[in-house]
C-alpha positions in Angstrom: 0.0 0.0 0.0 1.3 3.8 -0.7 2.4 5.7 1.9 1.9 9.5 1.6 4.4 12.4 2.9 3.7 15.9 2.9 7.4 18.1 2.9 5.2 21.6 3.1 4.9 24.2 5.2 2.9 25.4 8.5 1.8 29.0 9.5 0.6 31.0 12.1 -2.5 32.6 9.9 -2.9 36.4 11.4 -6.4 36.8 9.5 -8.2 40.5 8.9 -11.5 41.0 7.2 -11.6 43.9 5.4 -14.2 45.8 3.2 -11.7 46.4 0.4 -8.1 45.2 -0.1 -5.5 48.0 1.9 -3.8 49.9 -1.1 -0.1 51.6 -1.4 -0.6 54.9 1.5 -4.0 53.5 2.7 -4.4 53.1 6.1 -7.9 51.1 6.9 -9.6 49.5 9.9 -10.4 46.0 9.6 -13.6 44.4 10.3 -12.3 41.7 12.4 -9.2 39.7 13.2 -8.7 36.2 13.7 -5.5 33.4 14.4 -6.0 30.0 12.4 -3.3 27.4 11.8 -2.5 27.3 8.1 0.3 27.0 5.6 -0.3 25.0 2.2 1.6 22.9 4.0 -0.8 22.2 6.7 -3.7 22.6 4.8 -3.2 19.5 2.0 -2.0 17.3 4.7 -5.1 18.0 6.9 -7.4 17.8 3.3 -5.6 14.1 3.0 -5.9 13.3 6.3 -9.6 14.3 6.5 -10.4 12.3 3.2 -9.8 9.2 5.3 -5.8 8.7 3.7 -2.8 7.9 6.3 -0.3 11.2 5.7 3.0 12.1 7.3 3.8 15.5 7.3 7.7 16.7 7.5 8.9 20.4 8.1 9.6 22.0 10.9 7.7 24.6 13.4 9.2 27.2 15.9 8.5 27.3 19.7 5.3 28.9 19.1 4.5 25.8 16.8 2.3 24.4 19.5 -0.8 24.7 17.9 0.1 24.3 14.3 1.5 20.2 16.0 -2.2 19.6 17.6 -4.0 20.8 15.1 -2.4 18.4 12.8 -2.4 15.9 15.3 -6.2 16.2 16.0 -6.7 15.9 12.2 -5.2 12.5 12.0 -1.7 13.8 10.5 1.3 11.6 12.2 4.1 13.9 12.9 6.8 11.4 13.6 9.0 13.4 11.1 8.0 17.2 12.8 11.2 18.7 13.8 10.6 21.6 15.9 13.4 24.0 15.9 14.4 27.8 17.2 13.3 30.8 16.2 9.2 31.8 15.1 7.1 29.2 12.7 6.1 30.5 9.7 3.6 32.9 9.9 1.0 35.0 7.1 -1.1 37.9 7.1 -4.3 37.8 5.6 -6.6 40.3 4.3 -10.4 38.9 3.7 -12.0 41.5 1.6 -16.0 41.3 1.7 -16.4 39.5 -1.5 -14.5 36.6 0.4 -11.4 36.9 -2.2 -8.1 36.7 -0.2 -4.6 38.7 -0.4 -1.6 37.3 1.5 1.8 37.7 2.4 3.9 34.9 4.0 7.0 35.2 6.2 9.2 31.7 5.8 10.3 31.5 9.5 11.2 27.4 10.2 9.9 26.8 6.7 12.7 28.0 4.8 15.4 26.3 7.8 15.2 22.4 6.4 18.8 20.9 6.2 19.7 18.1 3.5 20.9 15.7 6.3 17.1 16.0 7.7 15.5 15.6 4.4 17.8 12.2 3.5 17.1 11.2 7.0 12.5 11.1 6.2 13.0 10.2 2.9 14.8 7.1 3.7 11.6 5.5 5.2 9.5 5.7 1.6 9.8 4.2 -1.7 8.5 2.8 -4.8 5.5 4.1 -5.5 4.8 6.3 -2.5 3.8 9.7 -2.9 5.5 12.8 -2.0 3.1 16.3 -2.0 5.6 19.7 -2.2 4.6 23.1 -2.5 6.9 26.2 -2.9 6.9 27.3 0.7 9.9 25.5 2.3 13.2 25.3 1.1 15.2 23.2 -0.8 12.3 21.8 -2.9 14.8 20.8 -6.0 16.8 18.8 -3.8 13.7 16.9 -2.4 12.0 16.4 -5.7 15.8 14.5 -7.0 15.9 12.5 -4.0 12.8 11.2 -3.8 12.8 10.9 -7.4 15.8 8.2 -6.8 14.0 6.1 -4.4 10.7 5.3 -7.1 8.2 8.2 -5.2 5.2 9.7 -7.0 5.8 13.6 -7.3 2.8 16.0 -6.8 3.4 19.4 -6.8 1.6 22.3 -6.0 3.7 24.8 -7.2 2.7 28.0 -5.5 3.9 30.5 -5.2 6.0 30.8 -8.4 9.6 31.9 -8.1 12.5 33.2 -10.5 14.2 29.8 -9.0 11.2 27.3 -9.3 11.5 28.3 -12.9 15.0 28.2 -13.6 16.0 25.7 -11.4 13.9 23.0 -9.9 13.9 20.0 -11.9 10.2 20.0 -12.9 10.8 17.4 -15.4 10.4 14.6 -12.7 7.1 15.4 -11.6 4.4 13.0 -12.1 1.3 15.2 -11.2 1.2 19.4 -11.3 -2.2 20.8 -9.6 -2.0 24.5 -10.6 -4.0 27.4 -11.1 -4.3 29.1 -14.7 -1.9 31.9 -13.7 0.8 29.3 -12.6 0.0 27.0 -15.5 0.8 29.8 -18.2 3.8 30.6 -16.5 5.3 27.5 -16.2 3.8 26.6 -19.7 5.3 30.1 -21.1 2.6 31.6 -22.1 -0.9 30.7 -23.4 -3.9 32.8 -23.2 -6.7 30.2 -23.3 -7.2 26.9 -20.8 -6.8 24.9 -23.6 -3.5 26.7 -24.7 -2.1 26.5 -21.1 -2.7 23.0 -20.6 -1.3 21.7 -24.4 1.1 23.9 -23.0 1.9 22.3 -19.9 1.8 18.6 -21.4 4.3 19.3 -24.2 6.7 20.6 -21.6 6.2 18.0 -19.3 5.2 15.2 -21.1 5.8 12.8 -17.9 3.4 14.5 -15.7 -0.1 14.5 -15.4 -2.0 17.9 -15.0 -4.4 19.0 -13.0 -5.4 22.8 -13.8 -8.2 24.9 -12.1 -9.8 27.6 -14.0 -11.3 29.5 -11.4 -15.4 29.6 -12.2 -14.9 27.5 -15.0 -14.1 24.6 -12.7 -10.7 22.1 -13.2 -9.2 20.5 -16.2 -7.4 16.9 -16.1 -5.1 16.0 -18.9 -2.1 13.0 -19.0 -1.8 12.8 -22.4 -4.4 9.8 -22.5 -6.8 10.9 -20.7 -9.0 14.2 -20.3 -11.6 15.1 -18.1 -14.0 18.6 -16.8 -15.6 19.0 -13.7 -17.4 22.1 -12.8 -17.8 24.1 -9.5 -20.7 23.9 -7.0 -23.2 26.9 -6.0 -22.6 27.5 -2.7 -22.2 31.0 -0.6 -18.6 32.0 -0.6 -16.9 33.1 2.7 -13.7 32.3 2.6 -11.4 30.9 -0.5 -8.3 30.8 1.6 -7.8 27.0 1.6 -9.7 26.3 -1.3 -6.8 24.9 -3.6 -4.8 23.1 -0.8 -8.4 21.6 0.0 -8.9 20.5 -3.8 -5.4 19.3 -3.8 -5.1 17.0 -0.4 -8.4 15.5 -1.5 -7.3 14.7 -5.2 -4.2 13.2 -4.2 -5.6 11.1 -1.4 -8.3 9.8 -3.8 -5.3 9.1 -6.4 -3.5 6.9 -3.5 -7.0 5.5 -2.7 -7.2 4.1 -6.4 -9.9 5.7 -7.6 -10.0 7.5 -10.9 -8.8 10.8 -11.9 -12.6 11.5 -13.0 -13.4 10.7 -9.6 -11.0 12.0 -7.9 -11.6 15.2 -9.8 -15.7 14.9 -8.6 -14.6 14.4 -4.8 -12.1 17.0 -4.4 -14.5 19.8 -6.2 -16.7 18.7 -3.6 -14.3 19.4 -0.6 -13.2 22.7 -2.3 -16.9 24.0 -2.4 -17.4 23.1 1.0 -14.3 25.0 2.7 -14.8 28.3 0.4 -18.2 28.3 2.8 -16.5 28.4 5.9 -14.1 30.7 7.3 -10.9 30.1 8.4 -7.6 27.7 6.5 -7.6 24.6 8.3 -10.5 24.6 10.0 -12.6 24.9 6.9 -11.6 21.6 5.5 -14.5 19.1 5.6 -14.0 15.2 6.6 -14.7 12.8 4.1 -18.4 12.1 5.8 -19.6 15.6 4.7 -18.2 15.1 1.3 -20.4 11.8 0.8 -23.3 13.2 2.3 -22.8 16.2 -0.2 -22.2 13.8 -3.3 -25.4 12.1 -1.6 -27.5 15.0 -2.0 -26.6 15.6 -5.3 -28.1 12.1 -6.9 
């Protein structure tokens, strides 16, 4: 059976909901204020977790880290691999403007203070045919993606946000599944104006990997040069699109690892997105996999 292991990131989420996004010499009041436990990190490994998958979760939290650890830990995440070092965790702040849209900017703290001794040392307990999730919020992500390339691991990356050396220097080649927005796809695709441009785009530089691009409103695309598939968005009230994509992409991967088909998997992690952009809050937004059935249920 296939393991899963999350290398990603965990932050402090310092949240602030706003009428309208703060602008360059604007000083505004905010609505309210909140403190959730976030990171892409966090998030996809709570979204796999919560879709009934086993996950570990490597990276590293400061002393403050505390609740970051039990909120992974009370969402079925094992954290044998957790290092916790000095200094603060990760940490973003969050502006929630009143059409739920979100604007963020993320200090690395612990994220960004992963050694290559540590990494060797968690990726010598997986294999052939495990998968491996990364995003772009730790460092040394290149060096990860080779290594667990030479032991036979599934690659899934999430590669947000974009960077001058995600593009120039991470060996993308050997990923075997990208779940991307349409902004990242055209960049990584170098250019393309149109979903179908982007993701021709995508395949004929990356012929090895699978893609999995959301389109906003327009719902997700799935293409692996065999097979294609569409799935649309749900109507529901929209609160908070904060976890929305690492929601979408813990639950597509842990259906992948669950065997299930990419149409499917597609179906049940469009589900799971829906739900958390009607919730507030990163983390806690995420449904379990029971409230995903019961919403697939009341669709039939």
């Amino acid at each position: 059976m296939s393991q899963i292991l999350n290398f990603g990131s965990l932050n402090n989420d310092k949240t602030y909901h706003v009428h309208d996004f703060v602008k360059a010499g604007e000083t505004i009041l905010a609505q309210s204020y909140d403190l959730f436990c976030g990171g892409k990190g966090l998030n996809q490994s709570i979204a796999v977790a919560r879709a009934g998958e086993p996950v570990y979760h490597a990276g590293a939290v400061g002393n403050d880290g505390g609740e970051l650890k039990s909120m992974l830990e009370s969402s079925g995440v094992n954290l044998s691999y957790l290092q916790t070092l000095d200094g603060p965790s990760g940490h973003a702040l969050i502006q929630i403007n009143d059409k739920g849209q979100n604007c963020i900017i993320v200090h690395s703290g612990t994220n960004h203070q992963l050694t290559r001794d540590y990494i060797d040392g968690v990726l010598a307990h997986f294999g052939e045919g495990d998968f491996l999730v990364l995003q772009n919020e730790i460092n040394e992500v290149g060096y990860i993606m080779r290594r667990a390339n030479e032991r036979g691991m599934k690659i899934v990356f999430n590669p947000s946000p974009v960077t001058r050396e995600l593009c120039e220097s991470y060996p993308l080649e050997l990923v075997d599944y990208f779940i991307l927005n349409e902004i990242e796809g055209a960049t990584l695709a170098g250019g393309g104006e149109t979903d179908e441009e982007i993701l021709q785009g995508l395949k004929k530089r990356f012929p090895r990997a699978a893609v999995v691009l959301t389109v906003g409103k327009r719902g997700v695309l799935y293409y692996d040069g065999e097979n294609r598939f569409a799935h649309g968005i749900y109507d529901v009230p929209v609160v908070d699109t904060t976890a929305a994509g690492d929601t979408f992409c813990g639950y597509f991967v842990a259906s992948v690892a669950q065997g299930v088909t990419a149409d499917e998997a597609l179906r049940r992690a469009s589900i799971a997105s829906s739900i958390a952009v009607s919730r507030p809050g990163a983390a806690p937004s995420i449904p379990t996999r029971e409230e995903v059935l019961a919403f697939q249920g009341a669709l039939v």
